[in-house]
BANU-677576 format. One record per residue (C-alpha): residue in three letters; x, y, z. Coordinates in Angstrom, 2 decimals. Each point is the difference from the previous one (the first is absolute). Layout:
<atoms>
ATOM; ALA; X; Y; Z
...
</atoms>
This chain:
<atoms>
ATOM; UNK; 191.66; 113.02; 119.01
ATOM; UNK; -2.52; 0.97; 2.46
ATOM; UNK; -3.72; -0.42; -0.83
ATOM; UNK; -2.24; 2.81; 1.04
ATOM; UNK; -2.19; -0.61; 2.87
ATOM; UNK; -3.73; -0.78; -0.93
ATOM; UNK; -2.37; 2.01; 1.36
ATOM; UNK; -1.84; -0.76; 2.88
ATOM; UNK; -3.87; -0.49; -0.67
ATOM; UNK; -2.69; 0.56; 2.64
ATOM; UNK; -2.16; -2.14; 0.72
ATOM; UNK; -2.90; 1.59; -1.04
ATOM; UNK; 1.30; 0.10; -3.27
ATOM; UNK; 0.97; -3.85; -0.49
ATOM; UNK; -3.83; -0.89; 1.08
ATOM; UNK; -1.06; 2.80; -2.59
ATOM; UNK; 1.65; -1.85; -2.44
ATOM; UNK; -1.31; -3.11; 0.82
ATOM; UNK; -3.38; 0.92; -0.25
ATOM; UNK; 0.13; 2.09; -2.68
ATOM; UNK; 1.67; -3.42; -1.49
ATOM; UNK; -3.27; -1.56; 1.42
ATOM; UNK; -2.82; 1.95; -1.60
ATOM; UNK; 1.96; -0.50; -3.79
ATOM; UNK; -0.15; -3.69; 0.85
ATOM; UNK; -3.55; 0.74; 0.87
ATOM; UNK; -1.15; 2.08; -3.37
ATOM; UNK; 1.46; -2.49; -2.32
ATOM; UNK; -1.94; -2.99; 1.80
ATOM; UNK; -2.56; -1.03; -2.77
ATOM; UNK; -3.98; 0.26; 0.06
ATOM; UNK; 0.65; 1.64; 3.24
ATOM; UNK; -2.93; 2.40; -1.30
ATOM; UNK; -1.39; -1.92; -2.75
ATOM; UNK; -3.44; 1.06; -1.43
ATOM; UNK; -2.56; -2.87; -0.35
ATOM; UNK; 0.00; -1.80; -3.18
ATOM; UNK; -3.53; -1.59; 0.71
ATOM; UNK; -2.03; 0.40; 3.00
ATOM; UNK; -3.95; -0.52; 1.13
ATOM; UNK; -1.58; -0.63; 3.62
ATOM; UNK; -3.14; -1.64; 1.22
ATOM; UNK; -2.43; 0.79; 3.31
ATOM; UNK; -3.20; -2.46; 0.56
ATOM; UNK; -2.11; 1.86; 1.86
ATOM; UNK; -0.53; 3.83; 1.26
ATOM; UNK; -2.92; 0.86; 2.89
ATOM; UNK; 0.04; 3.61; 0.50
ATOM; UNK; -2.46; 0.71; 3.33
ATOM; UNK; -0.26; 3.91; 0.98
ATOM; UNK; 2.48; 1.16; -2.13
ATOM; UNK; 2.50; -2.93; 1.62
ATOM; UNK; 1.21; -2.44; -2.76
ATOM; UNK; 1.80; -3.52; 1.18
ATOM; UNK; 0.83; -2.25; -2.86
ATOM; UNK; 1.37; -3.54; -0.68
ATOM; UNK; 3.70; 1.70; -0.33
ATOM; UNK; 1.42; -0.18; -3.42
ATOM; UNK; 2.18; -2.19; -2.06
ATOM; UNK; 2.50; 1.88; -1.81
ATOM; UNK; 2.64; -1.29; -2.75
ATOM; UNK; 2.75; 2.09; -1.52
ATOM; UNK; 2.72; -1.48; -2.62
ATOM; UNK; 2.85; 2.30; -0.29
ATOM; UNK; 1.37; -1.98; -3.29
ATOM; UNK; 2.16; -2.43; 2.60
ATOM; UNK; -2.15; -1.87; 2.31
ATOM; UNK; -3.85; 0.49; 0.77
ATOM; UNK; -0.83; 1.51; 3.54
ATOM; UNK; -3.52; -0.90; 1.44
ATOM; UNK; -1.32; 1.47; 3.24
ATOM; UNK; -3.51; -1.10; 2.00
ATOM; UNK; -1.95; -3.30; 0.61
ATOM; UNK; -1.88; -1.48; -2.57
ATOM; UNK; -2.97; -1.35; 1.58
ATOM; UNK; -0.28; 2.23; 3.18
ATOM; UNK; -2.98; -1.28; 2.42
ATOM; UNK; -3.13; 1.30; 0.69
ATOM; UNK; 0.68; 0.93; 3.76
ATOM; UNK; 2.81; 3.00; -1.75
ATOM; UNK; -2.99; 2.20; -0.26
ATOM; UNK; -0.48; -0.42; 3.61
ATOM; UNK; -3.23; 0.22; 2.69
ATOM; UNK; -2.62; 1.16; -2.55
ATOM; UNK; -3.33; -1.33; -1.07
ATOM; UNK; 0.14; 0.43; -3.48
ATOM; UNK; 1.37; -3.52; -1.18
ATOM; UNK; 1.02; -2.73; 1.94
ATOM; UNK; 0.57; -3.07; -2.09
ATOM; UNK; 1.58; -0.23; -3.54
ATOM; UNK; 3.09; -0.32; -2.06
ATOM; UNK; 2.34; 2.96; -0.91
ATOM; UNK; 2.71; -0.39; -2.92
ATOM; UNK; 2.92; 2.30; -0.76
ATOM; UNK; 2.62; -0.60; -2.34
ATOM; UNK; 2.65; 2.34; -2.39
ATOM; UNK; 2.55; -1.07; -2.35
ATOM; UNK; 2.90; 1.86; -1.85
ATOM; UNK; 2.12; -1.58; -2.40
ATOM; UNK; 2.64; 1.40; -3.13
ATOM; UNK; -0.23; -2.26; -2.89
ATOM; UNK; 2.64; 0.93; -3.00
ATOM; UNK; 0.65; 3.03; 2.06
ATOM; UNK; -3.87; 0.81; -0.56
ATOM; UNK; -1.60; 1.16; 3.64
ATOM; UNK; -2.98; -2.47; 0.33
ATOM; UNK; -2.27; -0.05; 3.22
ATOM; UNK; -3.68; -1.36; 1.25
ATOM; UNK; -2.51; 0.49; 3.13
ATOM; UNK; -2.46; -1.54; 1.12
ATOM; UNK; -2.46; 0.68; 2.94
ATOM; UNK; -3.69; -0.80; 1.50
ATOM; UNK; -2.40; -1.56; 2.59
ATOM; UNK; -2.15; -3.55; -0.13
ATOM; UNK; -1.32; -2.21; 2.21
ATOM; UNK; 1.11; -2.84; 2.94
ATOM; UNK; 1.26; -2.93; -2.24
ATOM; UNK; 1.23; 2.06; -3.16
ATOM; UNK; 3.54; -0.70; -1.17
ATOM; UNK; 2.55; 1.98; -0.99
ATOM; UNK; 1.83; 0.20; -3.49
ATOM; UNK; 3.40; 1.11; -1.27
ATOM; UNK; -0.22; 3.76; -0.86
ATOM; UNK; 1.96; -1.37; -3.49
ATOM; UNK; -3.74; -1.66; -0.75
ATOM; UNK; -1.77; 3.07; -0.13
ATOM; UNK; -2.63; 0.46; 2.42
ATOM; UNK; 1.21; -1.39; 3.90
ATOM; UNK; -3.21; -1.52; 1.26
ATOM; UNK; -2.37; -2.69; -0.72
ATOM; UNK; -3.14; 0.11; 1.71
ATOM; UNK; -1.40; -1.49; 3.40
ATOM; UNK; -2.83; 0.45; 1.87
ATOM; UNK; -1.29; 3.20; 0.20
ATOM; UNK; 0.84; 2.80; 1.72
ATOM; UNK; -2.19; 3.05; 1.62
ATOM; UNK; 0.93; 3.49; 0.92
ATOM; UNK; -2.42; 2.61; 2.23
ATOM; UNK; 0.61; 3.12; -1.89
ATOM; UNK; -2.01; 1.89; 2.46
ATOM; UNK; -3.97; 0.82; 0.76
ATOM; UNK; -2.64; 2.38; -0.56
ATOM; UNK; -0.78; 2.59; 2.21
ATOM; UNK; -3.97; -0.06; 0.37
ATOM; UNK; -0.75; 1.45; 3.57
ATOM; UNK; 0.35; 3.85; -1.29
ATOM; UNK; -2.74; 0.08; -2.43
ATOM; UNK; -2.76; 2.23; 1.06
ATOM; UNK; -3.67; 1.76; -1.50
ATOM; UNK; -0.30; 3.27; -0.48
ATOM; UNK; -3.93; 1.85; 0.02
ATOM; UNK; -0.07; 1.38; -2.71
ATOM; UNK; 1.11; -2.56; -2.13
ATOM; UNK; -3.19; -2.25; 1.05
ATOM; UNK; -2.53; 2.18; -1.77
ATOM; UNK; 1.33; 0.39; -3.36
ATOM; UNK; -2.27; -0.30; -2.48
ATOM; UNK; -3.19; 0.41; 2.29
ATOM; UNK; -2.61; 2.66; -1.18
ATOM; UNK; -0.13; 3.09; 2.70
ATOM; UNK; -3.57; -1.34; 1.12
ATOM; UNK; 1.50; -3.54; 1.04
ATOM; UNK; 2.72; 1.64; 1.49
ATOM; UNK; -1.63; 2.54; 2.31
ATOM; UNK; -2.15; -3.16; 1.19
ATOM; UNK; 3.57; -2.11; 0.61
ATOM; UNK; 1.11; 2.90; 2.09
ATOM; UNK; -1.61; -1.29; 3.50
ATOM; UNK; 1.09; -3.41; -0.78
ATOM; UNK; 3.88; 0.53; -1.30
ATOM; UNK; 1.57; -0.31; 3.12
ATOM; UNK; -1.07; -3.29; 0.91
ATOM; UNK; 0.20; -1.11; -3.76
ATOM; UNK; 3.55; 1.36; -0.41
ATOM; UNK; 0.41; -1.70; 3.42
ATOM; UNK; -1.21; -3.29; -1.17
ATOM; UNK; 2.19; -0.20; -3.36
ATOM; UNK; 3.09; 0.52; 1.68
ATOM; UNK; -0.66; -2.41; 2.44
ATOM; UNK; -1.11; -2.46; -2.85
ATOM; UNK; 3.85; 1.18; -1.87
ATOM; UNK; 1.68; -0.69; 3.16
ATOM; UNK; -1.78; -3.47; 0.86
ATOM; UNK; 1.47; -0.96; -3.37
ATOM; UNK; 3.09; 1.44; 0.13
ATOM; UNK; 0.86; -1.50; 3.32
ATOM; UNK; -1.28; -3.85; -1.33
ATOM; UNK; 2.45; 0.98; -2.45
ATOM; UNK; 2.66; 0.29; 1.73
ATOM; UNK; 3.21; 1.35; -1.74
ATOM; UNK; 0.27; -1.91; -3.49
ATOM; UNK; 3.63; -0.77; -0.84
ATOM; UNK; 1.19; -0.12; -3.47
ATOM; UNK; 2.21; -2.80; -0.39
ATOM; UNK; 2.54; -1.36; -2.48
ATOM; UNK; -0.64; -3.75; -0.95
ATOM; UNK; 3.75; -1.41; -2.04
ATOM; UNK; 1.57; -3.12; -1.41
ATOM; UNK; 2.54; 1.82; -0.99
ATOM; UNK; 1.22; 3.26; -0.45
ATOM; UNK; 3.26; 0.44; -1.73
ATOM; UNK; 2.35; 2.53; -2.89
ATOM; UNK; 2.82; -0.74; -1.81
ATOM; UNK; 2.75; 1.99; -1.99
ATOM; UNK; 3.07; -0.64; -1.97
ATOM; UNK; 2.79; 2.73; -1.67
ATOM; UNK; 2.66; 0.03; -2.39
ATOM; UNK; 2.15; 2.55; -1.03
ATOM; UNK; -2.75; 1.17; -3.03
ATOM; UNK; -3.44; -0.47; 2.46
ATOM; UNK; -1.73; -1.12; 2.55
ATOM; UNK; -3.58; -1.91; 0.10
ATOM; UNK; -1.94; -1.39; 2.92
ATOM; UNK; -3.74; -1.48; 0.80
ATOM; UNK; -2.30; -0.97; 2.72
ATOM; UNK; -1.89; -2.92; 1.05
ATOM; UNK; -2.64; -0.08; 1.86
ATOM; UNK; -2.11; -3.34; 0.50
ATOM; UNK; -3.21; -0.39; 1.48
ATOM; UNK; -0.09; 3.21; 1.72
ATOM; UNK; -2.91; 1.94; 0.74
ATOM; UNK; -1.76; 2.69; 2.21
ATOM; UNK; -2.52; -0.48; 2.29
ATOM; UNK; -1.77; 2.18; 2.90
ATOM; UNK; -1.26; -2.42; 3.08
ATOM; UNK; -2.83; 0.90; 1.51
ATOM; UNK; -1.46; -1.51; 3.35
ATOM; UNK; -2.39; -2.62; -0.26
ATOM; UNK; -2.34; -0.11; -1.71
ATOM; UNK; 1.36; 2.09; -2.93
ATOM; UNK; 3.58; -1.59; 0.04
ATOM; UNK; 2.18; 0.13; -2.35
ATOM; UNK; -0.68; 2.19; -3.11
ATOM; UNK; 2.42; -0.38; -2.84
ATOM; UNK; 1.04; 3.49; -1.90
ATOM; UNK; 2.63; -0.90; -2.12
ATOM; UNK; 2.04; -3.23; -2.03
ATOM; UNK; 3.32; 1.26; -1.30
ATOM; UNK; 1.43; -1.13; -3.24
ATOM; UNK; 2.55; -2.75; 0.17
ATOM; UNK; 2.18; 2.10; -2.32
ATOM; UNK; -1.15; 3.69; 0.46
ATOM; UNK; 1.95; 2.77; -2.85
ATOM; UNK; 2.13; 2.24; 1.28
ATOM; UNK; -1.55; 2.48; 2.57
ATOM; UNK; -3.33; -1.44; -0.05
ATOM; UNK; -2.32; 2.25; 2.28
ATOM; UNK; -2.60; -2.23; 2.19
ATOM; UNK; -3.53; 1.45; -0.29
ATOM; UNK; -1.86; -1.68; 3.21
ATOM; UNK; -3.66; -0.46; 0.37
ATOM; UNK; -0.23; 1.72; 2.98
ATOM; UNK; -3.71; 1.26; -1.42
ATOM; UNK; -1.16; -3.92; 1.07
ATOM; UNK; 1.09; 1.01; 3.71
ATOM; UNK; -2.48; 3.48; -0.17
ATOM; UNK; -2.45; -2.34; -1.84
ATOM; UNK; 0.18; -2.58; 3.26
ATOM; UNK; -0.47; 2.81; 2.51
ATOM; UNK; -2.69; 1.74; -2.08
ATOM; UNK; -2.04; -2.87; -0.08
ATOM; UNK; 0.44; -0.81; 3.87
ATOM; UNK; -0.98; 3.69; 0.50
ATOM; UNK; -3.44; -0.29; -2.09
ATOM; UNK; -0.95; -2.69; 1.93
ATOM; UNK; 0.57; 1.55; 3.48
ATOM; UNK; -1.32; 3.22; -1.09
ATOM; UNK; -3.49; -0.87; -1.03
ATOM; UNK; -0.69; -2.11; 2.82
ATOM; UNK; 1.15; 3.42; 2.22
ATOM; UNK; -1.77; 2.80; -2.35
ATOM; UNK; -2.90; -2.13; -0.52
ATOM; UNK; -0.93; 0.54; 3.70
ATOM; UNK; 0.82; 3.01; 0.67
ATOM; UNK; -1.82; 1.38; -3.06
ATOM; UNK; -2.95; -2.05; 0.43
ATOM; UNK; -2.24; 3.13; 1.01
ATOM; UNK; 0.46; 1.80; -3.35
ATOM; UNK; -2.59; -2.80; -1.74
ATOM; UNK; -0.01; -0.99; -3.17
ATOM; UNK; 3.59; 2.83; -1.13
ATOM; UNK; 1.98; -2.15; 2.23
ATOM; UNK; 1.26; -2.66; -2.34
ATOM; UNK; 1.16; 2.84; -2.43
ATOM; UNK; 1.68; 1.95; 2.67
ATOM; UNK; 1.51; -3.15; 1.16
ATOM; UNK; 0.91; -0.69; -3.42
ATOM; UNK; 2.01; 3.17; -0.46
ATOM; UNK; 1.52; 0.00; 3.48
ATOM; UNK; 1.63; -3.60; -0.52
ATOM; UNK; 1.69; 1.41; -3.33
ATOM; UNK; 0.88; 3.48; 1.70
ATOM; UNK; 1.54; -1.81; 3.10
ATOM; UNK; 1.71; -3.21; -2.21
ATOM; UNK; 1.11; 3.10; -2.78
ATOM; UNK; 1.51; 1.67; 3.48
ATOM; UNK; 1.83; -2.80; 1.33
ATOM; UNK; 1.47; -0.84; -3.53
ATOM; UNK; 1.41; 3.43; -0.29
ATOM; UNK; 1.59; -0.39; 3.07
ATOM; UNK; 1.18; -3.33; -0.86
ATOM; UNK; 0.97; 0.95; -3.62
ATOM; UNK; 3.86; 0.53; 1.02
ATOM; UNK; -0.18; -3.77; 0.78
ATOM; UNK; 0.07; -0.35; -4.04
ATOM; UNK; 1.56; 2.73; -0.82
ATOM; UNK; 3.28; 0.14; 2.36
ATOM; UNK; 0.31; -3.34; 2.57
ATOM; UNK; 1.77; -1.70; -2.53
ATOM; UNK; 2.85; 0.71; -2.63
ATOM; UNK; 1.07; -3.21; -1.60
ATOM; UNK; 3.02; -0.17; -3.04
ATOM; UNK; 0.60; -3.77; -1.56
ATOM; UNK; 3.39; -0.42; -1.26
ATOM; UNK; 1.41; 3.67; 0.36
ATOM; UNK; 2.88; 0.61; -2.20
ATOM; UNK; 2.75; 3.10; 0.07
ATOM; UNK; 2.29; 0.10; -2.84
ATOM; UNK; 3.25; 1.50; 0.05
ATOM; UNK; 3.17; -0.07; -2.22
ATOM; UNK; 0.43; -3.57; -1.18
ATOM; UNK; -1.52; -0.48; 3.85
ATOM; UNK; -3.89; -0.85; 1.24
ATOM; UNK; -1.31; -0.60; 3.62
ATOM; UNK; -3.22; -2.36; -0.23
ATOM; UNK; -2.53; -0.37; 3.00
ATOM; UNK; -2.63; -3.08; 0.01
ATOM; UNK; -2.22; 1.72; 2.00
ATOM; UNK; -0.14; 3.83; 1.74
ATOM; UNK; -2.92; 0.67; 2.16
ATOM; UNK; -0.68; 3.10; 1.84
ATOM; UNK; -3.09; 0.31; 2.79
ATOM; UNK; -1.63; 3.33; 0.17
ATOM; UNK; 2.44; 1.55; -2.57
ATOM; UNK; -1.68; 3.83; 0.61
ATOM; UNK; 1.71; -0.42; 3.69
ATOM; UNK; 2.92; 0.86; -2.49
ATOM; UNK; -1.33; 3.68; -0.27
ATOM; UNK; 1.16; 0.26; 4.05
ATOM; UNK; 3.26; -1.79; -0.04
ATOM; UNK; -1.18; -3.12; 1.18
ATOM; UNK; -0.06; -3.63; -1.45
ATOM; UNK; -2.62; -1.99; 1.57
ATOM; UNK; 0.85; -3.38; -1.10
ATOM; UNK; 2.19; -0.71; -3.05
ATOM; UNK; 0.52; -3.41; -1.52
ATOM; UNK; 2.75; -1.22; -2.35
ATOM; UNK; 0.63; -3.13; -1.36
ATOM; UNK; 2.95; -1.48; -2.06
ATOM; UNK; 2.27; 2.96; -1.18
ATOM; UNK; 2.67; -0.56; -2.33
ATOM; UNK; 2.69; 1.92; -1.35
ATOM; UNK; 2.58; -0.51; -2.50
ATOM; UNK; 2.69; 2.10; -2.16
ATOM; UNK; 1.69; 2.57; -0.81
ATOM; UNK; 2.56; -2.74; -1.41
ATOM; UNK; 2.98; 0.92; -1.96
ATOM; UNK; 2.84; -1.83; -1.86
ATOM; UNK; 2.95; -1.10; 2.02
ATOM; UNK; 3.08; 2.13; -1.27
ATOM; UNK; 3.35; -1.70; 1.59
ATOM; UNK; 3.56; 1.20; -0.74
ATOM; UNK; 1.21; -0.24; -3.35
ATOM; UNK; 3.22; -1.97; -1.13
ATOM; UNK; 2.94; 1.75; -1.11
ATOM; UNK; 0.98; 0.34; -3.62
ATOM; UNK; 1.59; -3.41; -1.46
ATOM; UNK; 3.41; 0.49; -0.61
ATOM; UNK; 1.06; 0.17; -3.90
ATOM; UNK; 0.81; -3.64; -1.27
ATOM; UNK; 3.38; -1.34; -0.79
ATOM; UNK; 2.43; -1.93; -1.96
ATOM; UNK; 1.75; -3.08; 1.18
ATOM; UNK; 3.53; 0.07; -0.83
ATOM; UNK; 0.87; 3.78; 0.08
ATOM; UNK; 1.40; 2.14; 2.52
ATOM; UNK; -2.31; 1.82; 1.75
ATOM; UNK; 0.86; 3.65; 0.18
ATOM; UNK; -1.12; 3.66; 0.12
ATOM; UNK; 0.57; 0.80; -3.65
ATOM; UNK; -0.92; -3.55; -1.05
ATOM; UNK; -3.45; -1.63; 1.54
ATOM; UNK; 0.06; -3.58; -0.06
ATOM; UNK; 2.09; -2.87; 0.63
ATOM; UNK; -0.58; -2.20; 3.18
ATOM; UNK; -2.23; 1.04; 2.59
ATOM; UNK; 2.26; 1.94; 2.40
ATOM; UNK; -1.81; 2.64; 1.29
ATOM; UNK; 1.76; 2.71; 1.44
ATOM; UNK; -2.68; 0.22; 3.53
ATOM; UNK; -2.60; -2.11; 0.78
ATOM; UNK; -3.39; 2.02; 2.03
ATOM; UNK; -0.02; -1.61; 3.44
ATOM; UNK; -2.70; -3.16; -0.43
ATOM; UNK; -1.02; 1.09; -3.64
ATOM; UNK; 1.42; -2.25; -1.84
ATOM; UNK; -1.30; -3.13; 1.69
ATOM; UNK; -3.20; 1.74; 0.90
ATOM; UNK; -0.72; 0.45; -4.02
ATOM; UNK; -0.21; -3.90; -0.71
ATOM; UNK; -2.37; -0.18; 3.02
ATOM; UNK; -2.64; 2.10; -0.17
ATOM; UNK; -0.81; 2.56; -2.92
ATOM; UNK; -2.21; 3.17; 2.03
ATOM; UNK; 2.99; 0.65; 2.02
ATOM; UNK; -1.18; -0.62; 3.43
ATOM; UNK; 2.80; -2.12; 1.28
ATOM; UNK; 2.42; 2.83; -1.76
ATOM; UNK; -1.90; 2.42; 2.39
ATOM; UNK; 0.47; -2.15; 3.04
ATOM; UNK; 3.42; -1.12; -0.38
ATOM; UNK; 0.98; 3.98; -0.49
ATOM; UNK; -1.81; 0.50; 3.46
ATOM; UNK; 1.87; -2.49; 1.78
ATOM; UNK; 3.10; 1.51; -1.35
ATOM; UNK; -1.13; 3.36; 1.33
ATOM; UNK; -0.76; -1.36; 3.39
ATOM; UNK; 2.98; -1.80; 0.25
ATOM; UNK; 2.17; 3.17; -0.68
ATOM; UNK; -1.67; 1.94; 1.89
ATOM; UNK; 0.32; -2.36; 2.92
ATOM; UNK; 3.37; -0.22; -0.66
ATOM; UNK; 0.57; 3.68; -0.02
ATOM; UNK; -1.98; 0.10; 3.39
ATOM; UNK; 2.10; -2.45; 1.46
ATOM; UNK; 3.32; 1.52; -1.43
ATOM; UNK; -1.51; 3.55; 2.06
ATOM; UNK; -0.43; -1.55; 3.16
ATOM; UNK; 3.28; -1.88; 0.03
ATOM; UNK; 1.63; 3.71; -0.61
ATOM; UNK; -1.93; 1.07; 3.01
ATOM; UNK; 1.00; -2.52; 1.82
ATOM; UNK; 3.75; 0.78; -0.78
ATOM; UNK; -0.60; 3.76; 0.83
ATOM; UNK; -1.42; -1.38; 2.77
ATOM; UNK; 2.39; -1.54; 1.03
ATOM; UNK; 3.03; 2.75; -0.52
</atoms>
């Protein structure tokens, strides 16, 4: 008897069916999109200049319940926050970790800045750093060439008699003052406020219930340097183990205090000779004109205290069962803020760590009911010897193996690949014989 003919497939169709055959393969590929069971990330050091940030990069690890994944360099070099003046010398470290113990997500950061010499630790320790010498960082200057007198703030407090007899002689004396504000303004230069550290660092661990983390922060300070022969005046020393989002309140007050008193003595060397015609009123008026022109210049220089400097210790955000922890966040004119613009931002040693979860692999199929030795195994009588009727490709050697059924999932992969290679070859060797009738 004669067969019927088979029908002729196109081409197009036999690749069709091979890739369709190709994308099943594909979709039943495990952890081909698995969520991360545990995760955190680590970045040393962020310099943000006119609104332009450049960091240290960032270490990043990511456990998808199989293997661990980690991403970055650990102890990135100075020179990676290229041609800028801020810092030149130090040590950076940057670590991350992500583990699943007893299918439990587990993870741990840690991040920060020290001196030439300091040496770096595990990130399984804790904290990554132990100190070296220190290290300094220029988080930008004053601005003291824009402070001016106005008239009428240099007779305040004068009775209308003294002031009608100050009227011939204002011009030169408002003339003199801000020369005298100048002179000192120019010998001092434009202060910088500087950061003095050991070491700077945070740390953070997760687990599938929390997350905690700290800072360190040794032998750190503030400090504004002034040219000689004022130097350096210290503002601030910062707890070596700060709470959470501790808020730096700097002295900047000693800084109007140093000016004030350089202006007082400038000042009544220049108003005592110009004034010297008015007799015996003079060292009253001269008196109230140092505290109206020093009261003057402080207003102008109040937003030195009250806006050059935002500093945060050991800033923590908490999320679900997740926390990001920064050793140290400074900000340099913050009210620049109010137009878009940051000046200079500073931060040191972020961590993060979490959300972790628990590690949910494919479950084993149900055990098969037990039997008797000795009896016939059949449908309408369980037992007797082990016989079994079909055996799940892999399964039953997979079982005494491993008991969360990832081999079980792998071998049944293969299997699909392999069948759906050989059904891909199977179309191509009929295309080939159509071919070739």
């Amino acid at each position: 008897m004669r067969l019927p003919p088979v029908p002729s497939l196109r081409p197009r169709s036999v690749l069709a069916l091979a890739g369709a055959g190709a994308l099943v393969a594909l979709a039943a590929a495990p952890g081909m999109a698995a969520e991360p069971v545990a995760q955190s990330d680590a970045t040393a050091l962020v310099l943000t200049v006119a609104s332009t940030p450049t960091d240290s990069g960032t270490v990043k690890a990511v456990h998808d319940g199989r293997r661990e994944t980690v991403t970055g360099t650990q102890d990135p070099l100075i020179t990676v926050l290229g041609n800028q003046p801020f810092i030149n010398a130090g040590t950076l470290s940057q670590d991350a970790t992500a583990t699943v113990v007893q299918r439990n997500g587990r993870s741990a950061a840690c991040a920060g800045l020290a001196g030439d010499g300091a040496t770096l630790v595990s990130v399984d320790e804790g904290f990554c750093l132990t100190p070296g010498d220190n290290a300094t960082i220029n988080a930008g200057t004053f601005e003291l060439g824009d402070v001016t007198l106005i008239q009428s703030d240099l007779l305040a407090g004068l009775d209308a008699q003294l002031q009608a007899l100050l009227q011939p002689l204002l011009n030169p004396v408002l003339g003199g003052a801000q020369t005298a504000v100048q002179t000192l303004l120019t010998a001092l230069g434009d202060p910088s406020v500087v950061l003095d550290l050991g070491t700077v660092q945070s740390q953070c661990t997760a687990t599938t219930t929390g997350a905690e983390g700290d800072s360190q922060l040794t032998d750190a300070g503030l400090f504004v340097q002034f040219p000689a022969p004022v130097g350096r005046l210290a503002l601030v020393n910062f707890p070596t183990n700060p709470p959470p989002n501790t808020k730096v309140l700097t002295d900047l007050d000693v800084v109007l205090e140093t000016i004030s008193d350089g202006l007082e003595t400038q000042l009544t060397t220049t108003l005592g000779g110009i004034l010297a015609p008015l007799g015996g009123a003079a060292d009253q008026i001269v008196n109230t004109l140092n505290a109206n022109i020093i009261s003057a210049v402080a207003d102008q220089l109040g937003p030195l205290e009250e806006n050059i400097l935002d500093v945060t210790l050991n800033k923590q955000t908490r999320g679900d069962r997740s926390i990001e922890v920064t050793a140290l966040d400074l900000s340099l004119l913050p009210a620049a803020a109010d137009f878009g613009v940051e000046l200079v931002g500073l931060e040191i040693g972020r961590s993060s760590c979490g959300t972790n979860s628990r590690f949910a692999p494919p479950t084993d199929p149900p055990a098969d009911p037990p039997t008797t030795p000795g009896t016939p195994s059949t449908p309408g009588n369980p037992g007797g010897p082990d016989v079994p009727t079909s055996v799940p490709a892999g399964e039953s050697n997979a079982a005494s193996v491993t008991t969360d059924g990832a081999i079980n999932g792998q071998i049944a992969t293969v299997a699909i690949v392999v069948m759906t290679l050989l059904a891909a070859a199977g179309g191509i060797h009929t295309f080939r014989r159509v071919l070739g009738s």
